[in-house]
N, C-alpha and C positions, 0 to 999 in steps of 0.2 A: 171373781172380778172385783176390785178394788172401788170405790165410791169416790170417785172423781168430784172436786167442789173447787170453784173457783172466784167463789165470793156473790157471785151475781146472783138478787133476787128476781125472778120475774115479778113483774108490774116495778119494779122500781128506775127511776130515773139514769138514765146512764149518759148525757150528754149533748153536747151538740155535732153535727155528722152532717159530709155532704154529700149527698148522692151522686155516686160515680159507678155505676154498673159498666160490667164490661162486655156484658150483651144487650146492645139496643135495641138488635133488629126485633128479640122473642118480648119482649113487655108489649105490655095491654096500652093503650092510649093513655091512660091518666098516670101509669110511670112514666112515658115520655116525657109529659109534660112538668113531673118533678126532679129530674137529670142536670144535677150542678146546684140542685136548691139545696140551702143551710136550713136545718131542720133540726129540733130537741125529741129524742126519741128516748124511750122505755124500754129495759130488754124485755122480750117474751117468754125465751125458753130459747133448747137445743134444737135443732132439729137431729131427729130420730132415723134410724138405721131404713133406708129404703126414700126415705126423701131426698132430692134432686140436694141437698145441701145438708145432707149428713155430719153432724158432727160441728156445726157451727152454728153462733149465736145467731137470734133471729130477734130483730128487731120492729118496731113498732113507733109511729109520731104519739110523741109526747100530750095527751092532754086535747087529740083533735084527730081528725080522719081529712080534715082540708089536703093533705097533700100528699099521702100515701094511700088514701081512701081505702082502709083498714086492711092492705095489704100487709103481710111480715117480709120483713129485709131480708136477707143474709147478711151476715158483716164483710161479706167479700165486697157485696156493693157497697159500703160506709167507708168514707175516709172519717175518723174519729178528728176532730178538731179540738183548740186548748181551751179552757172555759173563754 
């Protein structure tokens, strides 16, 4: 199998993103409450074969846990914004 590399390091800065999940009803109470918030997050990593979000970046707030209270993203919830 071929080494798949797409630039990204985790821990590094990847931008500003707004939280737009597309399943409201399963989040825990404190993603509710960050749904439509502009937030600067860090990639983490992939997620790995067997997690609910296989195969996609997972992200993290940038530099603080105030608003994703150290959950990881999936990029399907992230609308990626311009600087």
């Amino acid at each position: 199998m071929p080494c798949v590399q797409d630039g990204r390091v985790p821990g590094a800065y990847a931008g500003r993103v707004r939280f737009r999940p597309a399943d409201l009803e399963t989040l825990p109470p404190v993603l509710r409450l960050a749904v439509g918030r502009v937030v600067k997050v860090a990639f983490a990593g992939i997620a790995l074969p067997g997690d609910p979000f296989t195969g996609q970046g997972l992200y993290l707030a940038w530099c603080s846990d105030d608003v994703f209270d150290g959950f990881l993203i999936p990029e399907q919830d992230l609308e990626f914004l311009g600087a």
